[in-house]
N, C-alpha and C positions, 0 to 999 in steps of 0.2 A: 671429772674429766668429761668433754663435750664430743661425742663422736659423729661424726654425718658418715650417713651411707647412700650412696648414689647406687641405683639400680637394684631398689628394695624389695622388690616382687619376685625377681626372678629367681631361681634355684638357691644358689649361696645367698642372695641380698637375706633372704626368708630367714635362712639360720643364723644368721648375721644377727639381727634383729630379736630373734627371741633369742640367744644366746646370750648374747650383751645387756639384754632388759633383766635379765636373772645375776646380772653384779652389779654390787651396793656403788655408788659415787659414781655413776656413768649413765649421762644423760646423753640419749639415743634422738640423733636427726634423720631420721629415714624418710628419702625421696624417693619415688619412681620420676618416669621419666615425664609424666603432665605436671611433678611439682617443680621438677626443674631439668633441662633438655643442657644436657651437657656439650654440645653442639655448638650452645650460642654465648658464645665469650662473656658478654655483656650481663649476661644473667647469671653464669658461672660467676665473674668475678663479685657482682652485687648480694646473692643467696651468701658466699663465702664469708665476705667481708664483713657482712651485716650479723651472721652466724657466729665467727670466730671460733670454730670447732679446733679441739688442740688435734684431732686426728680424722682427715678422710681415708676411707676405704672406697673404691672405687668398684663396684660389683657391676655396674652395669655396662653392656656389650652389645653389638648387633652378630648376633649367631645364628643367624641362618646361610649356611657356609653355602649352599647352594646358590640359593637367591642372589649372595653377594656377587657372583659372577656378571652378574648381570644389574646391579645397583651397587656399582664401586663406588659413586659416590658419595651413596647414604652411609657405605662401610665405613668409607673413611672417617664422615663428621663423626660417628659415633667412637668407633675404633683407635683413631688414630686423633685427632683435632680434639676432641672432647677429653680425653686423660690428660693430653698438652693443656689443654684450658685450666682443668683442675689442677693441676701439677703445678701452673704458675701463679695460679690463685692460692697453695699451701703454701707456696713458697712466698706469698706477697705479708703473710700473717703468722708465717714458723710455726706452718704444722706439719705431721707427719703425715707422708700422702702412703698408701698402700693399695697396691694396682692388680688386677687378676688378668693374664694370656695364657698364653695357651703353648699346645707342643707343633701347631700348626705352622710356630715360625722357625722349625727345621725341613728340610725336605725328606726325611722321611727316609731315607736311605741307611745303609748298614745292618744292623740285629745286636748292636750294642746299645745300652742305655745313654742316652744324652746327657752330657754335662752342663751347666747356664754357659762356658768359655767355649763352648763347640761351635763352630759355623754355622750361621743362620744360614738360612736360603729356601722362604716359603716359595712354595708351588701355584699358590690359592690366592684368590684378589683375601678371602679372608685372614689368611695369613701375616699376608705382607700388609694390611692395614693393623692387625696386631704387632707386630713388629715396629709399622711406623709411631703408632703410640708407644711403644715401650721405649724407642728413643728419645721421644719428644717427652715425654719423661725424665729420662735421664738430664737433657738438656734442658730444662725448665730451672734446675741449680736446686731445687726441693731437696729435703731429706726424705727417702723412699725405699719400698721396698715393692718388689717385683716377682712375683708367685704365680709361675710358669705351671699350668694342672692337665690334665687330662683326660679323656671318655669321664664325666661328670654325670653324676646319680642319684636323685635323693629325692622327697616325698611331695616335692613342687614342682611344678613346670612340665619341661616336655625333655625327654630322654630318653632311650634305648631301655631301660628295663620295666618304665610303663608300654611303650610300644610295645613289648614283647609279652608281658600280660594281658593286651588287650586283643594279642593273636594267638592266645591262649587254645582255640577254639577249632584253628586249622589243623588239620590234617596234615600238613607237609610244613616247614620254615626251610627256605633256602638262605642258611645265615653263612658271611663273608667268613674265610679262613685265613687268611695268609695275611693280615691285617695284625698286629700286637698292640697293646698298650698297659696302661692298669686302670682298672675304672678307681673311680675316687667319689667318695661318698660326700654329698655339698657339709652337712656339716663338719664333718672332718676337716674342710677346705676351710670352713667359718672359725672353728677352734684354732688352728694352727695362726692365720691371719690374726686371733685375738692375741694369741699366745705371741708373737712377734710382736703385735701393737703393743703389748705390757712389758717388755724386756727392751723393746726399742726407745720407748717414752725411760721409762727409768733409768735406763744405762747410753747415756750420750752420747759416749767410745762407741757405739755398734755401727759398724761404718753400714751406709746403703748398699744395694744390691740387689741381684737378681737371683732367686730361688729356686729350686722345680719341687713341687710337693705331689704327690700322687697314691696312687695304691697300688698294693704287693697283695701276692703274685703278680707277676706280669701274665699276659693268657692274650688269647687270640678271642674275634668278637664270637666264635662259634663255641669257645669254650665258655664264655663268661655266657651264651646266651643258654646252653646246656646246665650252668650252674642253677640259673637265674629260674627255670623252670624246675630245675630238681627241689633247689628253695619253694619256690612258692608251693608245690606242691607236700612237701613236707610238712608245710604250716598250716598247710588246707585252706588255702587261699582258691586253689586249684584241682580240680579232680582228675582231669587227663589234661596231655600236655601233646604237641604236635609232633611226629619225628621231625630232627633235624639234620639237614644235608649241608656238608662242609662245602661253600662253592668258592672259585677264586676270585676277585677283586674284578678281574676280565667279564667275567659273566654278568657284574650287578654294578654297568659305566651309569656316573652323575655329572653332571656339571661340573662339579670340583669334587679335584683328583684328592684321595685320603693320602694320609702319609701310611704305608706301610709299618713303620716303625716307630708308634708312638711313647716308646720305653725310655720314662724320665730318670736319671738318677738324681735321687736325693739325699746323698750323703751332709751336701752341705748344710742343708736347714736343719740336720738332724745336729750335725758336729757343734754350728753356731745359734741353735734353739732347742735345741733336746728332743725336735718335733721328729717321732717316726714314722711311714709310710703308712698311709690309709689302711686298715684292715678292712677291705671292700667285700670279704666275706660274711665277716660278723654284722657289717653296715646291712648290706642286702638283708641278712635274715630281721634284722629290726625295722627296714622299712617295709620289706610283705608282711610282716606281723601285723605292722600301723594300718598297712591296707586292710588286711582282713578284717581287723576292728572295727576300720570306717565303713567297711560296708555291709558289715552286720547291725552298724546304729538303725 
């Protein structure tokens, strides 16, 4: 089986990549974005055609949810027009497309977990260009599958739990309180997507859809950043660790507004993949561990 990954470098592309090069009969296409700019139709549809991968996954994003406020229409090629591209290029060739958004195309409201049937309604130019991709998805006539994550964590890229080890060092952290979600560990995010990729390809009947896969407990970003330092410092990654101050969302304004409630439910990908919720606890203590290894080399 032929699989291309678009948006190889970034967080999940990473475990994507070395996950799938570790099973026998699965030959790995892994793009970043200079081998192929999902943007430009032209190129999407020639790399595809010419590749005839039986399955894309689609890792790559423009997240910088700040930034995008103010570069809506970079957002969008990448976000939005760029899965559409890919989407009708699997479609052009009968392959399985496999898409990663986000919790960002809810607004954020209530304290109940989200179901995929809930009302959309992003707050964020980032949102609403994930959103517009996840449609133009749907409408490209592909068979797909749609895996909705959130607060994302793992030993590449840029994230919330290396920023928070690399302010290791202060004295105060004024971290958000009133914020929830589940952080989710990129591989976890990469397994679950494989796991779907191998039960979707074998079994025909698995109609498309839209997912939410995440991690449990759910916790506020004050609680997950108290973990996060209790971790590292238990693995001796870290020797002291900064007090942290619970502040409200009011106190630390960005560009783009967060969603207070970024609590997914994932009962469905569990009920129709057997896939369980990220254990973002156990994840954490594995990737401070990796750290501390790498920087004892």
């Amino acid at each position: 089986m032929k699989v291309m990954i678009t948006g190889c470098r970034g967080q999940v592309g990473v475990c994507l990549v070395n996950q799938l090069s570790q099973i026998a009969d699965i030959e790995v296409i892994a793009l970043d974005s200079a081998a192929l700019d999902i943007g430009n139709p032209e190129q999407v549809r020639a790399q595809i055609v010419t590749a005839k991968p039986d399955v894309i996954i689609n890792a790559a994003a423009y997240t910088a949810v700040d930034k995008a406020e103010s570069e809506p229409e970079q957002a969008y090629r990448v976000n939005a027009a760029g899965p559409g591209y890919l989407a009708l290029a699997a479609k052009q060739i009968n392959a399985l497309f496999l898409h990663i958004s986000t919790d960002y195309v809810f607004d954020g409201s209530g304290d109940v977990p989200y179901r995929e049937d809930d009302n959309t309604n992003p707050k964020t130019v980032y949102g609403q260009t994930k959103l517009a991709g996840e449609q133009l998805v749907i409408e490209s006539g592909c068979r797909y599958g749609i895996v909705r994550t959130a607060w994302v964590f793992g030993e590449h890229g840029h994230n919330f739990v290396k920023t928070m080890i690399k302010l290791a060092d202060r004295a105060e952290l004024n971290i958000v309180a009133d914020q929830f979600g589940g952080p989710t560990y990129a591989g976890d995010i990469a397994s679950a997507l494989i796991i779907m990729m191998q039960k979707m390809v074998q079994t025909s009947d698995l109609a498309s859809g839209i997912f939410h896969f995440s991690g449990a407990p759910h916790c506020s970003w004050y609680e997950f950043a108290t973990h996060i330092f209790a971790t590292a410092k238990s693995v001796g990654l870290v020797q002291t660790t900064p007090e942290l101050c619970p502040i409200p969302s009011t106190a630390y304004p960005l560009p783009a507004q967060r969603p207070a409630n970024s609590r997914l439910n994932c009962d469905r990908v569990y009920r129709e993949f057997g896939i369980a919720p990220s254990d973002w606890q156990a994840a954490l203590k594995q990737v401070l561990t990796v750290d501390l290894q790498e920087n004892q080399v």
